[in-house]
C-alpha positions in Angstrom: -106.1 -51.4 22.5 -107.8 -54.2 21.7 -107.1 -55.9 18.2 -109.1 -58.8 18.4 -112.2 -61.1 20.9 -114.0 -63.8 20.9 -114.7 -66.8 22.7 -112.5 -70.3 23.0 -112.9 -73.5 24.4 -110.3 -74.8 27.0 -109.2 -78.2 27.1 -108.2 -79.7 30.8 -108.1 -83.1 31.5 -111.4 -84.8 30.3 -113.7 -81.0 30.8 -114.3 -78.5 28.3 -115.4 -75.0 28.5 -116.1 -72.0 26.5 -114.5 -68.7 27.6 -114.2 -65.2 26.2 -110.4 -64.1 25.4 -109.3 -60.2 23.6 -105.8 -60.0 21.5 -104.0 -57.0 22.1 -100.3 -55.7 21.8 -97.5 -56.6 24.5 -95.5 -53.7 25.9 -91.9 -54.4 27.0 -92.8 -54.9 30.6 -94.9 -57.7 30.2 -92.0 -60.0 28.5 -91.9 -61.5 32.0 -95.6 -63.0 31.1 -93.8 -64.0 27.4 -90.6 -66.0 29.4 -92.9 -67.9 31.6 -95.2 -69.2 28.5 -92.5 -70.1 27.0 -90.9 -72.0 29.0 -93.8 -74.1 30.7 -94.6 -74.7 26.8 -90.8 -75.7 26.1 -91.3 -77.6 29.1 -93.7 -79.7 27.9 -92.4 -80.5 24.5 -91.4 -84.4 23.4 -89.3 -83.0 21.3 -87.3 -79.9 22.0 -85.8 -79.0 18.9 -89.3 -77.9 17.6 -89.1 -74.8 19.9 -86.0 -72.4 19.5 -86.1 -70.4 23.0 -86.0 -66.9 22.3 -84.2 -64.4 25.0 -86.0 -62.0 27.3 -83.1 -59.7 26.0 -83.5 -60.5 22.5 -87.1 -59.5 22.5 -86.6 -56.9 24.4 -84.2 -54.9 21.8 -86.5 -56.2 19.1 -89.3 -54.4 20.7 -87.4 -51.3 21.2 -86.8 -51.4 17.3 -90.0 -51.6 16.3 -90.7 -55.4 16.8 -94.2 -56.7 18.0 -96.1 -59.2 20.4 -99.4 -60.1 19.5 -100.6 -61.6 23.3 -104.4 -63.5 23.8 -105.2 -63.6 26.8 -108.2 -65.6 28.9 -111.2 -64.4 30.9 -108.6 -64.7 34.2 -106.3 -61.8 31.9 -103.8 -64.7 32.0 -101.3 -64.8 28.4 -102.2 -68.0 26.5 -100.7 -67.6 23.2 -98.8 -64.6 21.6 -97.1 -64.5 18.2 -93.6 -62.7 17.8 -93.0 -60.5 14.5 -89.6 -58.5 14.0 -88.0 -56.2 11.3 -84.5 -57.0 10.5 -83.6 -54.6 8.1 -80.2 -55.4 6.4 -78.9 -57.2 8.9 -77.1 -60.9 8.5 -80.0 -63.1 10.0 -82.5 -61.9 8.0 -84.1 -64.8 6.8 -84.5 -63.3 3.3 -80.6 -64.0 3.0 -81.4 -67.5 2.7 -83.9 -67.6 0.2 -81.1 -65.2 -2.1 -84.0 -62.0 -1.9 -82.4 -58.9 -3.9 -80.4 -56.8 -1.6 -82.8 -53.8 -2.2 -85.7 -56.2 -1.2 -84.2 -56.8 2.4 -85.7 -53.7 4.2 -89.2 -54.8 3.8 -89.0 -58.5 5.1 -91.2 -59.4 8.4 -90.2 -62.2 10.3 -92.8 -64.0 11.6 -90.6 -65.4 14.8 -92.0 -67.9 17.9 -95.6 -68.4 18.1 -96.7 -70.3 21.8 -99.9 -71.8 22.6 -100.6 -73.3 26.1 -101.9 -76.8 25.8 -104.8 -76.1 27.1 -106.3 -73.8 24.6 -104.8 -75.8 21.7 -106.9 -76.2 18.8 -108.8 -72.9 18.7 -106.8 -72.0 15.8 -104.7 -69.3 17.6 -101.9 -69.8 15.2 -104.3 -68.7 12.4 -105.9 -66.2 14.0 -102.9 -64.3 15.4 -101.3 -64.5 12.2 -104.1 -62.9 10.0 -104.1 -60.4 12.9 -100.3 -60.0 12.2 -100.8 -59.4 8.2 -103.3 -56.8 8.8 -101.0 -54.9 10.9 -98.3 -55.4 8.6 -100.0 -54.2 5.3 -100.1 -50.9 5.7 -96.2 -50.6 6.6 -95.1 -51.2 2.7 -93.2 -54.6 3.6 -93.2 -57.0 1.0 -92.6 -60.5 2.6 -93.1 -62.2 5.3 -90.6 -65.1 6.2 -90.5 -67.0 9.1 -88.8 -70.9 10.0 -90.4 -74.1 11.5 -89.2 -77.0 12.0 -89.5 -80.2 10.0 -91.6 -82.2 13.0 -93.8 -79.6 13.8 -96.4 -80.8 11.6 -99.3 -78.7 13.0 -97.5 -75.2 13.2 -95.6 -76.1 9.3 -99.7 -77.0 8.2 -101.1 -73.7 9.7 -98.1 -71.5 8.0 -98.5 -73.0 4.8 -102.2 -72.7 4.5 -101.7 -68.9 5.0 -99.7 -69.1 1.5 -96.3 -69.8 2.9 -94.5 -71.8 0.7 -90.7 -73.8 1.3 -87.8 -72.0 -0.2 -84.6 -73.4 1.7 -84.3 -76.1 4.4 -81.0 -75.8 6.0 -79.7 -76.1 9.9 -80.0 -72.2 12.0 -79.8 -71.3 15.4 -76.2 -72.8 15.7 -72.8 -71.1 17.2 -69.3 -72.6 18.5 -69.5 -75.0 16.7 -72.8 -76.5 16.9 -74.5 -77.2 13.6 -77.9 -75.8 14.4 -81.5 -77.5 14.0 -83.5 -78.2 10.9 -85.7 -75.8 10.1 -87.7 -74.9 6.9 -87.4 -71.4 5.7 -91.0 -70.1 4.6 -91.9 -67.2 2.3 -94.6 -65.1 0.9 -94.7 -62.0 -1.8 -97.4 -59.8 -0.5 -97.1 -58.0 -3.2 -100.4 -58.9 -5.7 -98.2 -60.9 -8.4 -99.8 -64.4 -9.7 -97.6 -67.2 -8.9 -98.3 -70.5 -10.7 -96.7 -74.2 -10.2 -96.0 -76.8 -12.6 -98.4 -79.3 -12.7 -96.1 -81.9 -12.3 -94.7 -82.4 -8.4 -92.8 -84.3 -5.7 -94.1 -85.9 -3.2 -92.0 -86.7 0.0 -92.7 -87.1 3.8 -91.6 -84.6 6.3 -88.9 -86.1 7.4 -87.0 -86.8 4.3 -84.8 -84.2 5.0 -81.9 -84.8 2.1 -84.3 -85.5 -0.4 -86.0 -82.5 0.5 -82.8 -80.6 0.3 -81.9 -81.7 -3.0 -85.4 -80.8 -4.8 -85.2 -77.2 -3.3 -81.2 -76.4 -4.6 -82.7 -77.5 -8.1 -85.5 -74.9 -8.0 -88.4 -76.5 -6.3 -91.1 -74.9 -3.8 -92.6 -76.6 -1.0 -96.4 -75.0 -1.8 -98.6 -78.1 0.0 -98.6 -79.7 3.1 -101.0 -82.8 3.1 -101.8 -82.8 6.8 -102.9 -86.5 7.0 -100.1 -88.5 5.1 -97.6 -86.0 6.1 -96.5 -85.6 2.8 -95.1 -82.0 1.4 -96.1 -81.2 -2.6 -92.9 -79.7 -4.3 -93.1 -78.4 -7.9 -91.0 -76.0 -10.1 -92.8 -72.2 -10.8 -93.8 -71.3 -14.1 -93.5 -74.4 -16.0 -90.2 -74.0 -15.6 -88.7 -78.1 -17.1 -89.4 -81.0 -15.3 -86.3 -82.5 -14.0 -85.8 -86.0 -14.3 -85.1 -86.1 -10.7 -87.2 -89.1 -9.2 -88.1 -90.6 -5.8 -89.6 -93.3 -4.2 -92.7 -92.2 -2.1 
């Protein structure tokens, strides 16, 4: 079934061109399609710690359990970008375990897990788009928050999360085992349940890759709730004019 068409424009060398592309739902027998965007997109990366490679098997039992692909595909029926959403349940890696949700809150988290685009159909907002695709299919399930990580140089995928209401609750190393420490990565919520959340006018500024500063404003209470695309430069503030810490920084 289709979810969602429309038309793009693809980027290759110095041409551009507009072609139609559909949105539809990955079965499990297509996660060959899903390993091979992947990688050539892995592939391609300066940096490598801003994609965390997820396993064919992995996805696989996560589809089996009720997990979903969003793919888009091209006019050539060739996968260009696809979005990865899973239900944990009460399980350790829920994400909502590092944010401190209530126990009895667990069951309805979404994870919003690896989104891909191919380079060449970058900047057609296919983050965006598959991701209000994704909320409209999650709605009607009764979940109640959607969390999801990115990493602290991804500046374009952290932008596109935020401006869909996801704000910075916890900023710790994941993905680590025997002994590795893991990789950066922000940890993103959002309530969608309709309750009004409101910031203290007063805020932090500090640039992406302040990492430790960052670190220290969110164990004292603050929320990353605005990313300022051009001077890199994430807006932190308590909730509910909850008292100003004297905590200061330089910008």
């Amino acid at each position: 079934m289709i979810l969602n068409q429309g038309y793009l424009i693809k980027r290759h060398s110095n041409t551009r061109q507009v072609e139609p592309y559909y949105m539809r739902l990955l079965k499990e027998n297509e996660l060959k399609d899903v390993m091979k965007l992947q990688q050539s997109v892995y592939d391609a990366l300066p940096n490598k710690e801003v994609l965390y490679m997820d396993s064919e098997l992995g996805m696989y039992e996560d589809l089996k359990a009720g997990a979903m692909i969003l793919g888009v595909y091209n006019s050539k029926d060739q996968l260009i970008s696809y979005r990865y959403i899973s239900f944990p349940k009460k399980v350790e890696h829920n994400l909502g375990n590092d944010i401190l949700l209530p126990e009895n809150q667990l069951e309805y988290v979404v994870h919003l897990e690896t989104t891909v685009v191919s380079p060449d159909y970058r900047g057609n907002r296919l983050q965006s788009l598959t991701l209000s695709k994704a909320i409209d299919l999650i709605k009607p399930m009764g979940m109640n928050h959607l969390l999801c990580t990115v990493s602290p140089y991804n500046l374009f995928s952290l932008y596109n999360i935020m401006s869909a209401g996801l704000n910075i609750k916890s900023l710790k190393r994941k993905y680590g085992d025997k002994g590795d420490q893991g990789i950066w990565r922000f940890i993103l919520h959002k309530d969608l349940r309709p309750e009004a959340t409101t910031f203290s006018e007063d805020y932090h500024l500090l640039k992406l890759d302040r990492i430790a500063e960052q670190k220290k404003l969110i164990e004292m209470g603050y929320i990353g709730y605005n990313l300022i695309k051009e001077s890199q430069m994430i807006q932190y503030a308590l909730i509910n004019d909850d008292i100003q810490s004297p905590f200061e920084f330089a910008v």
